[in-house]
PDB file with one MODEL, atoms N, CA, C and O in Angstrom:
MODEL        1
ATOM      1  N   UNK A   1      23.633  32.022 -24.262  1.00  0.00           N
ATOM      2  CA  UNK A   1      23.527  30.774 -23.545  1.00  0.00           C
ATOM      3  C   UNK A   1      24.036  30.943 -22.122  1.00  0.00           C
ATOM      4  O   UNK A   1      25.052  31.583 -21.852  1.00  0.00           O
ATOM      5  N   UNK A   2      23.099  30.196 -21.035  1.00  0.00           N
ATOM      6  CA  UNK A   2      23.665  30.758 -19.580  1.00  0.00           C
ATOM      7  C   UNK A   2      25.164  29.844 -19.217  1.00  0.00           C
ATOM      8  O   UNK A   2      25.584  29.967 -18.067  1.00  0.00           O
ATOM      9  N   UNK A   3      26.015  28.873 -20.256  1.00  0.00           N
ATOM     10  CA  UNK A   3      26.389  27.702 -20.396  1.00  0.00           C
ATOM     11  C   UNK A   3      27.974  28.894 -20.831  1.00  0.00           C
ATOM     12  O   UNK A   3      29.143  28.597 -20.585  1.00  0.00           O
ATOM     13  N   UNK A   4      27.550  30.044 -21.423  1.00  0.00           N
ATOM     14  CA  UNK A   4      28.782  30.972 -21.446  1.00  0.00           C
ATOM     15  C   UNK A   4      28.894  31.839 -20.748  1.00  0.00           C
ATOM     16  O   UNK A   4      29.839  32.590 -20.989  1.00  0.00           O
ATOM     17  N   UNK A   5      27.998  32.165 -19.549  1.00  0.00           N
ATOM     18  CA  UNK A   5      28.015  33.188 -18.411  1.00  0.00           C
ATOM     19  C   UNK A   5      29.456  33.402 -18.016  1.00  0.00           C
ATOM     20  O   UNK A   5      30.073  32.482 -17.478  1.00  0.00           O
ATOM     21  N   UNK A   6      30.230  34.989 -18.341  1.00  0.00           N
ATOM     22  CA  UNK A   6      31.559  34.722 -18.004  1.00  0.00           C
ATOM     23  C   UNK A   6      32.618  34.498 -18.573  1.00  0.00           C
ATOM     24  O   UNK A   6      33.609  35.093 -18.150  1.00  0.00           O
ATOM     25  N   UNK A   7      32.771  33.505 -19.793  1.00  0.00           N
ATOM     26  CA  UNK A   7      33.316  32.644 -20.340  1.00  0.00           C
ATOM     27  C   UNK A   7      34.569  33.786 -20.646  1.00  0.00           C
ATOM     28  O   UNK A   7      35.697  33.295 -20.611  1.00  0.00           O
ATOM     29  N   UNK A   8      34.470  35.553 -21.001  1.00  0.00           N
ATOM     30  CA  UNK A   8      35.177  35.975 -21.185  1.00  0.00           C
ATOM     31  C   UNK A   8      36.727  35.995 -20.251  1.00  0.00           C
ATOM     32  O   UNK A   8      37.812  36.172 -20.805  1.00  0.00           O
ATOM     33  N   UNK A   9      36.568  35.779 -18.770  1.00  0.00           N
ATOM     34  CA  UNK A   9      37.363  35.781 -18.106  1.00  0.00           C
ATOM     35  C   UNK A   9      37.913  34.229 -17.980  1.00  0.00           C
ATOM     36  O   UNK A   9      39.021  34.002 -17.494  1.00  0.00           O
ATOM     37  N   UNK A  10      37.448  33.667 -18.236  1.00  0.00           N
ATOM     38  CA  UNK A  10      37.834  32.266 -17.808  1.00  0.00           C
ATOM     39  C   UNK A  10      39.338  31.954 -18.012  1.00  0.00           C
ATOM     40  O   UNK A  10      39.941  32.987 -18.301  1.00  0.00           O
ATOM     41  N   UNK A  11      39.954  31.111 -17.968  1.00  0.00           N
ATOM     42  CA  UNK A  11      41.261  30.556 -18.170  1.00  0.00           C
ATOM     43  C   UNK A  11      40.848  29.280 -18.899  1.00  0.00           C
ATOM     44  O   UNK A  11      40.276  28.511 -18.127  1.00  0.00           O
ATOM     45  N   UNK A  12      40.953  28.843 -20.068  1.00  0.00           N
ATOM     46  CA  UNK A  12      40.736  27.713 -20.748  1.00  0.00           C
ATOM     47  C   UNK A  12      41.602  26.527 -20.628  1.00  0.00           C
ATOM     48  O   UNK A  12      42.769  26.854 -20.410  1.00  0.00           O
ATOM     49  N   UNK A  13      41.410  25.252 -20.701  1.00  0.00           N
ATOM     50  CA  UNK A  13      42.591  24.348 -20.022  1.00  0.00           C
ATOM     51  C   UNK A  13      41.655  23.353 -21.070  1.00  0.00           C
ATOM     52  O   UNK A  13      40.501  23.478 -21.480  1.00  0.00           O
ATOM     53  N   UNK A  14      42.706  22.307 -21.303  1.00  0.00           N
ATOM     54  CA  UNK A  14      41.775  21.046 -22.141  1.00  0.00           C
ATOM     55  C   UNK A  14      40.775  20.361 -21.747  1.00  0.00           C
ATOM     56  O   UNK A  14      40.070  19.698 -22.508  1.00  0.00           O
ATOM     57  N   UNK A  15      40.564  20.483 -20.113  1.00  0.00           N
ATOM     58  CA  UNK A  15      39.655  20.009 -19.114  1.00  0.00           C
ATOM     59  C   UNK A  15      38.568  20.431 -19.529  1.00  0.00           C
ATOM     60  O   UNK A  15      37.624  19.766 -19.956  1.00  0.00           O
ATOM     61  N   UNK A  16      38.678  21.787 -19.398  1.00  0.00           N
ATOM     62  CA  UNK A  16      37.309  22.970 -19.114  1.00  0.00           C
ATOM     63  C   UNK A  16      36.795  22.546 -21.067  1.00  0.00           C
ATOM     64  O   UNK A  16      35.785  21.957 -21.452  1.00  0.00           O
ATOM     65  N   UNK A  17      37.407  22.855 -21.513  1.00  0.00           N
ATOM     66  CA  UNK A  17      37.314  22.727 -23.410  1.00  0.00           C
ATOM     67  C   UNK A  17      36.459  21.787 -23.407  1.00  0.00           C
ATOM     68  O   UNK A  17      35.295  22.048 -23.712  1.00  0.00           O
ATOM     69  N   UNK A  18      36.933  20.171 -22.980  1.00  0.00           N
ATOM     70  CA  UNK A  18      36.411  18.830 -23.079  1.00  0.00           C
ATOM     71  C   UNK A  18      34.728  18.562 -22.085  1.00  0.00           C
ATOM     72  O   UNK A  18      33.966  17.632 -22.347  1.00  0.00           O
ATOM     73  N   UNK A  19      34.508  19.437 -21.154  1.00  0.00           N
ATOM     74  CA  UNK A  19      33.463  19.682 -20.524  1.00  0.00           C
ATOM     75  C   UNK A  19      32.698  20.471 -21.130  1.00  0.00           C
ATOM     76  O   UNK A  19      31.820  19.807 -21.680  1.00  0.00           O
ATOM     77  N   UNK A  20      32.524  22.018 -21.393  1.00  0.00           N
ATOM     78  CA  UNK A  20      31.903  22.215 -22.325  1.00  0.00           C
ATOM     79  C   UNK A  20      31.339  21.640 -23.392  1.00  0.00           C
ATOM     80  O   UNK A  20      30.191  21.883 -23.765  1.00  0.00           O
ATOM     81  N   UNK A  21      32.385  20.576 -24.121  1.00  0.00           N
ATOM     82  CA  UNK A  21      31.660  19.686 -25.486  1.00  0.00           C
ATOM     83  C   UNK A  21      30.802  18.679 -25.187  1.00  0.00           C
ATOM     84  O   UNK A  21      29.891  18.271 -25.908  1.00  0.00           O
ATOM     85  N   UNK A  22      31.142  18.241 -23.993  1.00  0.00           N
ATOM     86  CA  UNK A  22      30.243  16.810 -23.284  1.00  0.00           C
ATOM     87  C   UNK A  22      29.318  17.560 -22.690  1.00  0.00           C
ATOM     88  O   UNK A  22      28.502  16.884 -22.064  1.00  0.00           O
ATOM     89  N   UNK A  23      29.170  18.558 -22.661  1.00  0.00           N
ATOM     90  CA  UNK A  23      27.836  19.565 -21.992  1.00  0.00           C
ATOM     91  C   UNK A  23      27.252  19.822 -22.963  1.00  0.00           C
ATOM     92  O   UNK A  23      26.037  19.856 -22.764  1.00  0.00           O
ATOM     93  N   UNK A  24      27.640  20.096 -24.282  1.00  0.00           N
ATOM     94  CA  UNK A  24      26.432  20.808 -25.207  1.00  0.00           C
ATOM     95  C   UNK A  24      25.440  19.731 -25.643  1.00  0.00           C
ATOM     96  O   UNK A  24      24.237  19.952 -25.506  1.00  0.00           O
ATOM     97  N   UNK A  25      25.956  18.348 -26.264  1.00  0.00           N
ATOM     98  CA  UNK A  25      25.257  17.581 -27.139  1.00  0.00           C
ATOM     99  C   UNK A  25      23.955  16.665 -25.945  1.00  0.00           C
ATOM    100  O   UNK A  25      22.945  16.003 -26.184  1.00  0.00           O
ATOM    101  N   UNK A  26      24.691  17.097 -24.599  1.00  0.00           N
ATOM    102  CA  UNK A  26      24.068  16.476 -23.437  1.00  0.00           C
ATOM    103  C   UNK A  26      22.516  17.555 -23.439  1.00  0.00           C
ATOM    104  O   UNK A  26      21.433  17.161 -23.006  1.00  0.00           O
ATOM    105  N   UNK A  27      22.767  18.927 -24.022  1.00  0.00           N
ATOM    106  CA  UNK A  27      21.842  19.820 -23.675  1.00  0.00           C
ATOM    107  C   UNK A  27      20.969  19.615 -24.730  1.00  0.00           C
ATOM    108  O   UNK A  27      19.748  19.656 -24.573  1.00  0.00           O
ATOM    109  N   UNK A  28      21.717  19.310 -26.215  1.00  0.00           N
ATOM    110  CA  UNK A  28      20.908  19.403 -27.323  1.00  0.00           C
ATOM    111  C   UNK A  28      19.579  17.831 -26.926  1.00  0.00           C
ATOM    112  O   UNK A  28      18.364  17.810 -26.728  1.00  0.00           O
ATOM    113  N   UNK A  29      20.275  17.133 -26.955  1.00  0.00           N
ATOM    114  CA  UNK A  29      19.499  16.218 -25.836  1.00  0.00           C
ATOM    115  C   UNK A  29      18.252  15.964 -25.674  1.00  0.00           C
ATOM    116  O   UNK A  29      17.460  15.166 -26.175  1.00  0.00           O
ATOM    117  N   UNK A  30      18.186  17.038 -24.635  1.00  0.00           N
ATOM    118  CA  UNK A  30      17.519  17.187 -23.665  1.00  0.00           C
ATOM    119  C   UNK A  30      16.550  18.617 -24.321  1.00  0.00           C
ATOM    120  O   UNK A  30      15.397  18.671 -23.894  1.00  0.00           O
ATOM    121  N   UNK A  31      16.918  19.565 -25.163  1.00  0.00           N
ATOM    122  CA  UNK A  31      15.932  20.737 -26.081  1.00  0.00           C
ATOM    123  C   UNK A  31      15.199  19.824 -27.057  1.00  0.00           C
ATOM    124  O   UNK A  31      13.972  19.886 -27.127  1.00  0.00           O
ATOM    125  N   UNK A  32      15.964  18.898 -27.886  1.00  0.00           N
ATOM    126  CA  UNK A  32      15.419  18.083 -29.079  1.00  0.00           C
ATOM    127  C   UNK A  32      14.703  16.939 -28.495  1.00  0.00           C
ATOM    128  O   UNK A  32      14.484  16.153 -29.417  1.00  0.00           O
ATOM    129  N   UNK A  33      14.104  16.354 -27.068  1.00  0.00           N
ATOM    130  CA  UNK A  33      13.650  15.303 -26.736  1.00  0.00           C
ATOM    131  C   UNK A  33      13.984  14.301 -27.291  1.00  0.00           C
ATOM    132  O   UNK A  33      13.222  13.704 -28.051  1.00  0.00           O
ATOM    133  N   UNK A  34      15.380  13.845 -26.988  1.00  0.00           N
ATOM    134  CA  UNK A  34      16.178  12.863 -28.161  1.00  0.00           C
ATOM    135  C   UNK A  34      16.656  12.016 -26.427  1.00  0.00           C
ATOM    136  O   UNK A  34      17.203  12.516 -25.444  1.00  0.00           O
ATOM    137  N   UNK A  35      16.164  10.626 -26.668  1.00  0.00           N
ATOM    138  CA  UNK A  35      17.037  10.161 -25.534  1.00  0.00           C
ATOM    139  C   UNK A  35      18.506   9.282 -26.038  1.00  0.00           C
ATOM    140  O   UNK A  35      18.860   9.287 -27.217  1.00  0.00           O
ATOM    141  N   UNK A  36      19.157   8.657 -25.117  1.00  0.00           N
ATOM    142  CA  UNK A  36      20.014   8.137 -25.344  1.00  0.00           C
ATOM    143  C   UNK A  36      19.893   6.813 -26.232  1.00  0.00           C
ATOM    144  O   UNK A  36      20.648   6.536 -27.165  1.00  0.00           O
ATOM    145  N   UNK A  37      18.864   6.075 -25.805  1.00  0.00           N
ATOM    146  CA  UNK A  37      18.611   4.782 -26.226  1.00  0.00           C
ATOM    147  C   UNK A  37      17.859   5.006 -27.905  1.00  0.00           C
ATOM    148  O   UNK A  37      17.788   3.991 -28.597  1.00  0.00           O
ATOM    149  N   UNK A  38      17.368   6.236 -28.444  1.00  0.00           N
ATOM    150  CA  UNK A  38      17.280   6.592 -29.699  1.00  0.00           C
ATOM    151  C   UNK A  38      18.348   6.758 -30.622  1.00  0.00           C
ATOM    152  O   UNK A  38      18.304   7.233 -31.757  1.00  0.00           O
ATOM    153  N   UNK A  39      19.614   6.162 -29.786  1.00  0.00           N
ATOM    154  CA  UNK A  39      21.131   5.886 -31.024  1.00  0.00           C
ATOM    155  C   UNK A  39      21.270   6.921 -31.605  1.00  0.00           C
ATOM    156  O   UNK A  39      22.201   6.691 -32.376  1.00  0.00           O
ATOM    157  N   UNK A  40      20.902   8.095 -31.773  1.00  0.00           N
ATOM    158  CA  UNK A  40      21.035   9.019 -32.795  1.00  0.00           C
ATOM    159  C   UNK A  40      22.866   9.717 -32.270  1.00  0.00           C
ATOM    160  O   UNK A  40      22.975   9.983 -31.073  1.00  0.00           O
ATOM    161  N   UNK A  41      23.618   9.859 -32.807  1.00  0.00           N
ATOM    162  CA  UNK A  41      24.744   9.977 -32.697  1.00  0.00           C
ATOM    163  C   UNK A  41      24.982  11.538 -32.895  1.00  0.00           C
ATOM    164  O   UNK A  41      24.045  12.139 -33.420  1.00  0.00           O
ATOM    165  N   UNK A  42      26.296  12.397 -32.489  1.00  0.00           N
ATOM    166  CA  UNK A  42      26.255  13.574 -32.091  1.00  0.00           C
ATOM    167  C   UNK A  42      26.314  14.093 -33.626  1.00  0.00           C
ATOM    168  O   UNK A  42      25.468  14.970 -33.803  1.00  0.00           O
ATOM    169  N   UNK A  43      26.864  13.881 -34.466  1.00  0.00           N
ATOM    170  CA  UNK A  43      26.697  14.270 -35.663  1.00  0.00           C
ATOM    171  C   UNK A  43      25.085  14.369 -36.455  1.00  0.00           C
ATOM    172  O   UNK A  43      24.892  15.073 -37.446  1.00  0.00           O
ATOM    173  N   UNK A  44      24.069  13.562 -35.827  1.00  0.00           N
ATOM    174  CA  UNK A  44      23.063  13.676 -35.867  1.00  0.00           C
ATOM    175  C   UNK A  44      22.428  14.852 -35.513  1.00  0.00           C
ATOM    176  O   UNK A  44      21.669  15.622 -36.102  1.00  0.00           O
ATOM    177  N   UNK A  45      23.070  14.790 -34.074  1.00  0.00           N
ATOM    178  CA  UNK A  45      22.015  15.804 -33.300  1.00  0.00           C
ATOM    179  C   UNK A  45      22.366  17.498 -34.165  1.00  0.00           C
ATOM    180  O   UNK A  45      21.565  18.394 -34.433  1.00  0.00           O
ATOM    181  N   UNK A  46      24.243  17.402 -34.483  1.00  0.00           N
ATOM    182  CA  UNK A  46      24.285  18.943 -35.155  1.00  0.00           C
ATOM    183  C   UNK A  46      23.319  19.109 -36.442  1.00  0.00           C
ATOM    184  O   UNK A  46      22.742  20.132 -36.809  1.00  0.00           O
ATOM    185  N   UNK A  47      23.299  17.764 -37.052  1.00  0.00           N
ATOM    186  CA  UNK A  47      22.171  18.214 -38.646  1.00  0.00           C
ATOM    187  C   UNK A  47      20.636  18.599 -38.199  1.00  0.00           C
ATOM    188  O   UNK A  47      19.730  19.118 -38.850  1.00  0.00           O
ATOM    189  N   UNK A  48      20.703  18.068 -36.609  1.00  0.00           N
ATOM    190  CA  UNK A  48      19.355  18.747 -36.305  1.00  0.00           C
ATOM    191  C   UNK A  48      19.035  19.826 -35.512  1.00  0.00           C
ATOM    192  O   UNK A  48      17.926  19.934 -34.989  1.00  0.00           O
ATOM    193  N   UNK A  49      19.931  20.644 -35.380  1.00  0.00           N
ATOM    194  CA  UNK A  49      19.920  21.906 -34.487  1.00  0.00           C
ATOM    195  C   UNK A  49      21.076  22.683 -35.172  1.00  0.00           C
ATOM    196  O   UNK A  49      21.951  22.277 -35.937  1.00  0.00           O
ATOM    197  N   UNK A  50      20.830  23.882 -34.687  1.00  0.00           N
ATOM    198  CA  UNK A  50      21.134  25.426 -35.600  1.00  0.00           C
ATOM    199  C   UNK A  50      22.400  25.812 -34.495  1.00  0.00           C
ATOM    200  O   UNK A  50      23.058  26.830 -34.711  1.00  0.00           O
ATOM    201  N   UNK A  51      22.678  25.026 -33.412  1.00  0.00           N
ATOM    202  CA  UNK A  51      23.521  25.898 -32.621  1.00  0.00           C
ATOM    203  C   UNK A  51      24.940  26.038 -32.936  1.00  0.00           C
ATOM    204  O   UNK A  51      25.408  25.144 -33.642  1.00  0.00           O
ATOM    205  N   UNK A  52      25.692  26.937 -32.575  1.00  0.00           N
ATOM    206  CA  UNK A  52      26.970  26.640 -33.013  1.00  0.00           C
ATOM    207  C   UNK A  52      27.600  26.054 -32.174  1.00  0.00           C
ATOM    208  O   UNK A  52      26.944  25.639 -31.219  1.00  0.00           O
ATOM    209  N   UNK A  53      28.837  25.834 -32.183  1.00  0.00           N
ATOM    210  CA  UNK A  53      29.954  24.876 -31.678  1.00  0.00           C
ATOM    211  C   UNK A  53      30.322  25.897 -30.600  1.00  0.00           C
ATOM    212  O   UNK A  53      30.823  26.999 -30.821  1.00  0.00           O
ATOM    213  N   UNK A  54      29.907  25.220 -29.013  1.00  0.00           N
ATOM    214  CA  UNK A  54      29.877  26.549 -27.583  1.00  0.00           C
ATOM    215  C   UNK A  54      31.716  26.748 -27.633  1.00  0.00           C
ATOM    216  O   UNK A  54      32.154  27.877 -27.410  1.00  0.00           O
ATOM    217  N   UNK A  55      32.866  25.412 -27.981  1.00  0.00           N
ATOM    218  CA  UNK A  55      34.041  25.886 -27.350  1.00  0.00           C
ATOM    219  C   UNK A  55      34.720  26.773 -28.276  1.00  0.00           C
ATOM    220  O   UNK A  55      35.807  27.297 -28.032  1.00  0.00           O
ATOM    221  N   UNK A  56      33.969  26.947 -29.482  1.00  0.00           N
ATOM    222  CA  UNK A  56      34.693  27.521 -30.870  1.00  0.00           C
ATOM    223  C   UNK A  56      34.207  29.158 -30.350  1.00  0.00           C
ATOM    224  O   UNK A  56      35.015  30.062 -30.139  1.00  0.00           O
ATOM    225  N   UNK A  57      32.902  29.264 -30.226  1.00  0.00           N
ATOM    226  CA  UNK A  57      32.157  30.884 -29.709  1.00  0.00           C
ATOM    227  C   UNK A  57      32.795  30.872 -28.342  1.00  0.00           C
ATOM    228  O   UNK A  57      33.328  31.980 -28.405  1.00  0.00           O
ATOM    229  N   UNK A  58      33.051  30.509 -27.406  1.00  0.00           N
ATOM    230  CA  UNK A  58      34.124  30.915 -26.249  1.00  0.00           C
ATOM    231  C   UNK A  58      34.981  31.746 -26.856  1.00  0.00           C
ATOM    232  O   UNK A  58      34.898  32.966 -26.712  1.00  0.00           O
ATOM    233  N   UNK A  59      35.846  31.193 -27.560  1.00  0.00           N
ATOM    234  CA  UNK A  59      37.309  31.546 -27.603  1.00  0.00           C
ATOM    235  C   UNK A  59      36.994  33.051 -28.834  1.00  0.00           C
ATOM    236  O   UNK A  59      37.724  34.042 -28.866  1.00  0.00           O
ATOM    237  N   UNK A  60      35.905  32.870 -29.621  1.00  0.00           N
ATOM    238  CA  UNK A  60      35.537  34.337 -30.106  1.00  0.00           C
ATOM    239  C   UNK A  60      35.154  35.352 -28.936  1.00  0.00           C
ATOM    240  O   UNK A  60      35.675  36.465 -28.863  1.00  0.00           O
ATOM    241  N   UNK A  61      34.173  34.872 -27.998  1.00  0.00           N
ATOM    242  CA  UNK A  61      33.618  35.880 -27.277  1.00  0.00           C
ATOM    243  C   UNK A  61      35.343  36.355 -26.391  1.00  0.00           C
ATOM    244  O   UNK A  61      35.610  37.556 -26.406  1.00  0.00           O
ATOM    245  N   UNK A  62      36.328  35.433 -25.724  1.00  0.00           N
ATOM    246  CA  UNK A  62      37.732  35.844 -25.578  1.00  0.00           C
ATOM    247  C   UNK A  62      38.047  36.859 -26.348  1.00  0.00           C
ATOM    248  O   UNK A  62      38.007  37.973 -25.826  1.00  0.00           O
ATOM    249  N   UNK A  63      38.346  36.772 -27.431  1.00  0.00           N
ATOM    250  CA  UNK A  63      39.038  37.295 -28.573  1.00  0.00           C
ATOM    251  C   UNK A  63      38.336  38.778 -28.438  1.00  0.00           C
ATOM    252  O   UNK A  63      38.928  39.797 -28.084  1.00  0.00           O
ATOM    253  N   UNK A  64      37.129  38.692 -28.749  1.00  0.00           N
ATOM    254  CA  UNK A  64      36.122  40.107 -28.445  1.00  0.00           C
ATOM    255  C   UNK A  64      36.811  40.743 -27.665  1.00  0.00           C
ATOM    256  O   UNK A  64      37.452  41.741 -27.997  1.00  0.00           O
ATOM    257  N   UNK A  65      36.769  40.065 -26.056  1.00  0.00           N
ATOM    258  CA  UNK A  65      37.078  40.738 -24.568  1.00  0.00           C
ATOM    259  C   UNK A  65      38.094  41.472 -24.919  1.00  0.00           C
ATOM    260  O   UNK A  65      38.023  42.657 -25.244  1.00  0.00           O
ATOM    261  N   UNK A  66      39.354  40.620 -24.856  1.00  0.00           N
ATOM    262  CA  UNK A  66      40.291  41.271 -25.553  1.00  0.00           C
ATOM    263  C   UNK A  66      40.487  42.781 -26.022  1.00  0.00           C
ATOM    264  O   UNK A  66      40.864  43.772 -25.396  1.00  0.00           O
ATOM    265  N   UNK A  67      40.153  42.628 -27.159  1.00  0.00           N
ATOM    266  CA  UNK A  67      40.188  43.545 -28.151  1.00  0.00           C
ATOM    267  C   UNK A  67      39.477  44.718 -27.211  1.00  0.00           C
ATOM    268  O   UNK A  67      40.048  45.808 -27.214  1.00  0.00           O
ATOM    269  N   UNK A  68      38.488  44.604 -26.550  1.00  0.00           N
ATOM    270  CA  UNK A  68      37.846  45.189 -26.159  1.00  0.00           C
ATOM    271  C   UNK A  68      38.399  45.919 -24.868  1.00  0.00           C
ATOM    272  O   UNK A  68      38.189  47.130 -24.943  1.00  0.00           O
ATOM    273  N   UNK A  69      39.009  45.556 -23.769  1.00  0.00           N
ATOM    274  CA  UNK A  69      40.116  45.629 -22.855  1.00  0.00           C
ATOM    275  C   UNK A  69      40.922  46.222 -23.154  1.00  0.00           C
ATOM    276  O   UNK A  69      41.222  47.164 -22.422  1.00  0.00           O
ATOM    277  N   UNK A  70      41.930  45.910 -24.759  1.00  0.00           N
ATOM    278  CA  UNK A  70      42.787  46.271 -25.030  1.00  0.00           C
ATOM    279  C   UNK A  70      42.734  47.662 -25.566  1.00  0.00           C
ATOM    280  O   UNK A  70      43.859  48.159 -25.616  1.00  0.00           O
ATOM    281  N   UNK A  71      41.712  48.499 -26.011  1.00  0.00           N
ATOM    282  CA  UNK A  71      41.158  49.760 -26.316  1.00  0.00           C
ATOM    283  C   UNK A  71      40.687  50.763 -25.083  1.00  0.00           C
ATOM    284  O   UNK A  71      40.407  51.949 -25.257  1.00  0.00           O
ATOM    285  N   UNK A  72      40.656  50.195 -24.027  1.00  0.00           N
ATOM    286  CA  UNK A  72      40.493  50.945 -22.894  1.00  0.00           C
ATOM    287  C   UNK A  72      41.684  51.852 -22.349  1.00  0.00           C
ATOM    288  O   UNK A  72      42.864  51.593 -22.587  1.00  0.00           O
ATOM    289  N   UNK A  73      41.231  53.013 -21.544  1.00  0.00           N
ATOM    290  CA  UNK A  73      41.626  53.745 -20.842  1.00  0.00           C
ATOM    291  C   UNK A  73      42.696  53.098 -20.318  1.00  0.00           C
ATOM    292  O   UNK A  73      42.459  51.948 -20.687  1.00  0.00           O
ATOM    293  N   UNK A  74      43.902  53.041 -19.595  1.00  0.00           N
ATOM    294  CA  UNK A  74      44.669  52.695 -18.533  1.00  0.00           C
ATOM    295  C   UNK A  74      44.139  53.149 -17.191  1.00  0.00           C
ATOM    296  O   UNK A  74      44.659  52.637 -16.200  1.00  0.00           O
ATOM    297  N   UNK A  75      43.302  53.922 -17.044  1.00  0.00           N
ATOM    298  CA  UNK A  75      43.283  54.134 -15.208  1.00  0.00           C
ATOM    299  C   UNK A  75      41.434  53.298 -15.136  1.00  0.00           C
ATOM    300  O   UNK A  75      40.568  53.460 -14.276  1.00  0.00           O
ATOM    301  N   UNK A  76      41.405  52.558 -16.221  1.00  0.00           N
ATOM    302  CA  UNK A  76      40.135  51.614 -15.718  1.00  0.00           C
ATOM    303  C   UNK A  76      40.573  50.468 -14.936  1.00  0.00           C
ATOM    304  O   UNK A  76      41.759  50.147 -14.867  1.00  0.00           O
ATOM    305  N   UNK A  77      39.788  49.948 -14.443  1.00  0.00           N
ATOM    306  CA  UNK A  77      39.935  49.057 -13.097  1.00  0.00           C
ATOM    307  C   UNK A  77      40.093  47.513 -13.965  1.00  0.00           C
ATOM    308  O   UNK A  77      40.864  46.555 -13.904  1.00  0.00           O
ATOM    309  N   UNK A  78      39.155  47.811 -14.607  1.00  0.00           N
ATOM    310  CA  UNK A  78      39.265  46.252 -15.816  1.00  0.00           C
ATOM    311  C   UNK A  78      40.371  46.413 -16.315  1.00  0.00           C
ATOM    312  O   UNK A  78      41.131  45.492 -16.016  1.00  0.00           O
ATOM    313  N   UNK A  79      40.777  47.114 -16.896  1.00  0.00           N
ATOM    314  CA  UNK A  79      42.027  47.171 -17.688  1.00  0.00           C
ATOM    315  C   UNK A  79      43.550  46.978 -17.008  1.00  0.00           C
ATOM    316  O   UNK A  79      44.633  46.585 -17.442  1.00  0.00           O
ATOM    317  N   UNK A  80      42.869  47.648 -15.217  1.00  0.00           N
ATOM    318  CA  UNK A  80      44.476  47.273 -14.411  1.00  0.00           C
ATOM    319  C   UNK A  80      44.404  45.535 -14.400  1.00  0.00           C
ATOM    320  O   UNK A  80      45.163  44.822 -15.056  1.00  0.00           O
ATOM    321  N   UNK A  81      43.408  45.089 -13.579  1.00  0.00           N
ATOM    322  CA  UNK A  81      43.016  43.858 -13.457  1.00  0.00           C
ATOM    323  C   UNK A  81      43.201  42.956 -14.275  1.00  0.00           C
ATOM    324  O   UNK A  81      43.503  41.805 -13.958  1.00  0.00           O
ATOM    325  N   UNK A  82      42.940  43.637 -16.195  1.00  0.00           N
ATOM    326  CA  UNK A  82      43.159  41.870 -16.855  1.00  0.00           C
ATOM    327  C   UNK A  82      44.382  42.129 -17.571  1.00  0.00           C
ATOM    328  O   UNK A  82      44.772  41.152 -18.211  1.00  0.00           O
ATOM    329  N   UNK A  83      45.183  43.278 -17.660  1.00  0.00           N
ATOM    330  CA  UNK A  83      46.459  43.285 -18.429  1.00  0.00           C
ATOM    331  C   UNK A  83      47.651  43.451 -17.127  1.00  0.00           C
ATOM    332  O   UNK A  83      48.852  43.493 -17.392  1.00  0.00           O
TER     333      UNK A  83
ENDMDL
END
């Protein structure tokens, strides 16, 4: 999703968390041709789409980085930079 471009570096804050969630169901939306005035409620829209939950896969794709960072070389440039 271009909606996680990055997401590995990010700094997460309750702000950024709470934007992401008001961004997805806004997107599902707008893929499912569902308007607003069709009442269908966000619990709706998940029984009708396959996507997963974007702030829950953030904090995995984090977790990945991580791990992933954390197995590196010491004289890599990523590795001076995020530890």
């Amino acid at each position: 999703m271009i909606v996680l471009a990055g997401c590995q570096t990010w700094t997460f804050s309750r702000r950024q968390t709470k934007l992401i969630q008001v961004c997805q169901p806004k997107m599902k939306r707008i893929l499912l041709d569902i308007m607003i005035a069709d009442r269908i409620r966000n619990k709706g829209l998940k029984k009708r789409s396959v996507m997963v939950d974007v702030a829950t896969y953030t904090l995995l794709l984090k977790w990945l980085w991580g791990g992933h960072v954390a197995r590196m070389e010491q004289d890599r440039w990523v590795y001076a930079t995020t530890i």
